[in-house]
C-alpha positions as CSV (number, residue, x, y, z in Angstrom):
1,X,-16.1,7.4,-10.7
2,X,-12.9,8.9,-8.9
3,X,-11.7,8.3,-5.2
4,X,-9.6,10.3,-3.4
5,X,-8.5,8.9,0.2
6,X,-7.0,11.1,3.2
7,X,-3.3,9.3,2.5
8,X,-3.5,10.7,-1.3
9,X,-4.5,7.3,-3.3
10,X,-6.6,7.7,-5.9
11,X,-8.9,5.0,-7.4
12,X,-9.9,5.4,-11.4
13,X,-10.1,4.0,-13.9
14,X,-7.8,2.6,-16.0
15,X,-6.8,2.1,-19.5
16,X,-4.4,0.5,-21.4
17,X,-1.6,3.6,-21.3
18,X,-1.5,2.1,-17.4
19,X,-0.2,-1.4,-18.3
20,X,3.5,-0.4,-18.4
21,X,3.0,0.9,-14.5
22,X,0.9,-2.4,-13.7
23,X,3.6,-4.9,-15.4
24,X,6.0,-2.9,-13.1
25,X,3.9,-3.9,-10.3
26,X,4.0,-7.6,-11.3
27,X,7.2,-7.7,-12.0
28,X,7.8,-6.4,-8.4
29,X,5.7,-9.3,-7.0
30,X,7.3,-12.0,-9.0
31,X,10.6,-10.8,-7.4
32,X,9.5,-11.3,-4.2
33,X,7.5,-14.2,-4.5
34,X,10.9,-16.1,-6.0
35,X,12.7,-14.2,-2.3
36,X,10.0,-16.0,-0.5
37,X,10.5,-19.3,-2.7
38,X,6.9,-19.3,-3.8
39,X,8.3,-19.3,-7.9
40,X,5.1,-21.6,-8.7
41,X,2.4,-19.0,-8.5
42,X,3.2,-16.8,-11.5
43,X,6.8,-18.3,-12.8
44,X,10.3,-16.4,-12.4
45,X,10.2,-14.0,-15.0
46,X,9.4,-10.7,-15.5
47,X,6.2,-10.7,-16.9
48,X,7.5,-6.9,-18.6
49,X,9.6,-9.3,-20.5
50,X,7.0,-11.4,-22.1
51,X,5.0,-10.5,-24.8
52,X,1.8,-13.0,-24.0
53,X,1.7,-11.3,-20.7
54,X,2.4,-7.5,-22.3
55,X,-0.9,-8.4,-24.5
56,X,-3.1,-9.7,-21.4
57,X,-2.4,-7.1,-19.0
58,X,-2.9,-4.2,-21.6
59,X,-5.7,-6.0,-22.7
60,X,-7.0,-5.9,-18.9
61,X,-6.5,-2.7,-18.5
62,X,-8.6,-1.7,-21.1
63,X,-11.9,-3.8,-20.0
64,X,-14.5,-1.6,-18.8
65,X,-14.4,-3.0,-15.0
66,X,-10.6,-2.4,-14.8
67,X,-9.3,0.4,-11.8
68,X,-6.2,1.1,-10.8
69,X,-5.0,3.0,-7.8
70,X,-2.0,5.7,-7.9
71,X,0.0,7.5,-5.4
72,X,-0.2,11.5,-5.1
73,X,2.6,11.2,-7.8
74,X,0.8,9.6,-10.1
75,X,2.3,6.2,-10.3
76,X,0.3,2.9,-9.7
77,X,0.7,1.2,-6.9
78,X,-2.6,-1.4,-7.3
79,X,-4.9,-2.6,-9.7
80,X,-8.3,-4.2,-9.8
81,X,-10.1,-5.7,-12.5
82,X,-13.9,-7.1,-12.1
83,X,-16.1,-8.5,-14.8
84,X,-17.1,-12.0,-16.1
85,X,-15.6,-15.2,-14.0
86,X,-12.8,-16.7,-15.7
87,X,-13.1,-19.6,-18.3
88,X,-11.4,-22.1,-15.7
89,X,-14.3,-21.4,-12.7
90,X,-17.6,-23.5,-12.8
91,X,-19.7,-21.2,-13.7
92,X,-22.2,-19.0,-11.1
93,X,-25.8,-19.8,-11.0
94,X,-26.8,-16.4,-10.1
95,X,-25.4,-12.7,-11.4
96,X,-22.2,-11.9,-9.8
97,X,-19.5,-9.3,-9.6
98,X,-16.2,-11.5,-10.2
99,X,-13.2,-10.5,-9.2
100,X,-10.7,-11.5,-12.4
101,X,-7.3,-9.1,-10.9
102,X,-6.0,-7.8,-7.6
103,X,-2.9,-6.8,-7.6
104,X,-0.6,-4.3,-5.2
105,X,2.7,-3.0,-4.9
106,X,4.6,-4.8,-1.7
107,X,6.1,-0.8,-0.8
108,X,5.1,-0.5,3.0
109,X,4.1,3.0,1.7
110,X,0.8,1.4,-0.2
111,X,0.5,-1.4,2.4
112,X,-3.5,-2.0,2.9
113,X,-4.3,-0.8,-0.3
114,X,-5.3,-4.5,-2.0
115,X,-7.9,-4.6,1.2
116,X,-8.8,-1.2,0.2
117,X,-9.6,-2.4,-3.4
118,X,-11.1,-5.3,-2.1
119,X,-14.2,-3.0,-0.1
120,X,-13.7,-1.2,-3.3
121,X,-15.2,-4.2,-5.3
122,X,-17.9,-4.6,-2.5
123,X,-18.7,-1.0,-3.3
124,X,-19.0,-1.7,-7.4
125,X,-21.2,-4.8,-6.5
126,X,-23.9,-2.6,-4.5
127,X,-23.9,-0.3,-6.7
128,X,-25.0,-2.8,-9.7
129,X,-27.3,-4.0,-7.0
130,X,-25.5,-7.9,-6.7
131,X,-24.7,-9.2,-3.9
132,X,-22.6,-11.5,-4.6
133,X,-18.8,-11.5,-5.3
134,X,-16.7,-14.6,-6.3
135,X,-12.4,-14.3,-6.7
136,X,-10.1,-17.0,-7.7
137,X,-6.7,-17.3,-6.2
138,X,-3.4,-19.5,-6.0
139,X,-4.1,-22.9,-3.9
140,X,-0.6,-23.5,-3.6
141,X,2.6,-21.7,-1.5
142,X,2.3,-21.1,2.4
143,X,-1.9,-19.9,2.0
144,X,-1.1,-16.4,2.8
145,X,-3.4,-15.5,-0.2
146,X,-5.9,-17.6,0.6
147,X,-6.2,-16.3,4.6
148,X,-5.8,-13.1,3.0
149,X,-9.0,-13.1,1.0
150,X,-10.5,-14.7,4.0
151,X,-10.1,-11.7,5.9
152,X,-11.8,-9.6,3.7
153,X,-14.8,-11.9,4.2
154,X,-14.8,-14.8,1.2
155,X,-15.1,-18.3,1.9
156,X,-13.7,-21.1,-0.5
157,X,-16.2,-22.8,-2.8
158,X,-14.6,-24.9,-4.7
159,X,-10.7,-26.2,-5.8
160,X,-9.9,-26.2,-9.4
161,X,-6.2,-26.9,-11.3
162,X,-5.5,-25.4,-14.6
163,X,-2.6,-27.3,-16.0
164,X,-1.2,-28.7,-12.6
165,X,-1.6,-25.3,-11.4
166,X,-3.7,-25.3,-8.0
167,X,-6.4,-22.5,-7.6
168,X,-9.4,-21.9,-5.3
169,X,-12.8,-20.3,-6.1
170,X,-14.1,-18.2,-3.3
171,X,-17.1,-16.1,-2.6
172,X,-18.2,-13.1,-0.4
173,X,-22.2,-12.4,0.2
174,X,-22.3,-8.8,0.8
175,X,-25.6,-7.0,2.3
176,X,-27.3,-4.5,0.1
177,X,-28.1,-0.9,1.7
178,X,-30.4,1.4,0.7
């Protein structure tokens, strides 16, 4: 499956020849996350630098639930991966589309485009006929990301800390049409 929006984003699927674009894109966000003084979320350095994090993303990119999203040019500007919860999340009690990545470009020329991705998901999760979504974010910093995922419609469920590093579980309960 393929989108196409009016503004010239396109949604597909990716694979692992897209993790050079998508490092690019989180290398972009560490950058501004260290302007913003918010180093603590994902460290200070480029994660296109690091081979651990060369291996995770490509490995990402390559999972069967992994999208990306790319400007009329061609280049990525947004990814989302769903699939099976993370190892660190107490585990669901019912099936569930789990939201493992988001991540977009800061450009203003993309802006909206992780909310996009987000009804995106919702979209995926009908489709397999769930109703049920769950996303884990960073706790810490100002809570931007936290209100952000709250405005797509997820409430928090549950705190967690991986290695003194402070997360949130949250879920969305969609309808399903049809």
């Amino acid at each position: 499956m393929t989108s196409t929006e009016p503004d010239g984003i396109k949604i597909r699927p990716a694979s692992k020849v897209d993790a050079p674009g998508l490092l690019g894109i989180f290398d972009e966000c560490i950058a501004w996350f260290i302007e913003i003084n918010n180093p603590k979320q994902w460290g200070t350095e480029p994660w296109s630098n690091q081979p651990q994090r060369i291996a995770q993303i490509t490995e990402a990119c390559s999972l069967p639930g992994a999208w990306v999203a790319e400007n009329k040019d061609g280049s990525i500007c947004a990814a989302l991966v769903l699939g099976d919860a993370m190892p660190y999340v107490p585990a669901a009690d019912e099936p569930e589309v789990y939201v493992r990545l988001l991540i977009a470009s800061r450009r203003s020329s993309v802006r909206g485009i992780g909310r996009r991705l987000m009804a995106f998901a919702d979209d995926q999760a009908r489709l397999s006929g769930l109703n049920r979504l769950r996303v884990d974010c960073y706790g810490g910093g100002s809570g931007n990301l936290i209100r952000f995922y709250e405005s797509c419609g997820y409430t928090c469920i549950a705190p967690f800390n991986v290695d003194g590093w402070p997360g949130l579980l949250m879920e969305r309960i969609i309808e399903l049409t049809g």
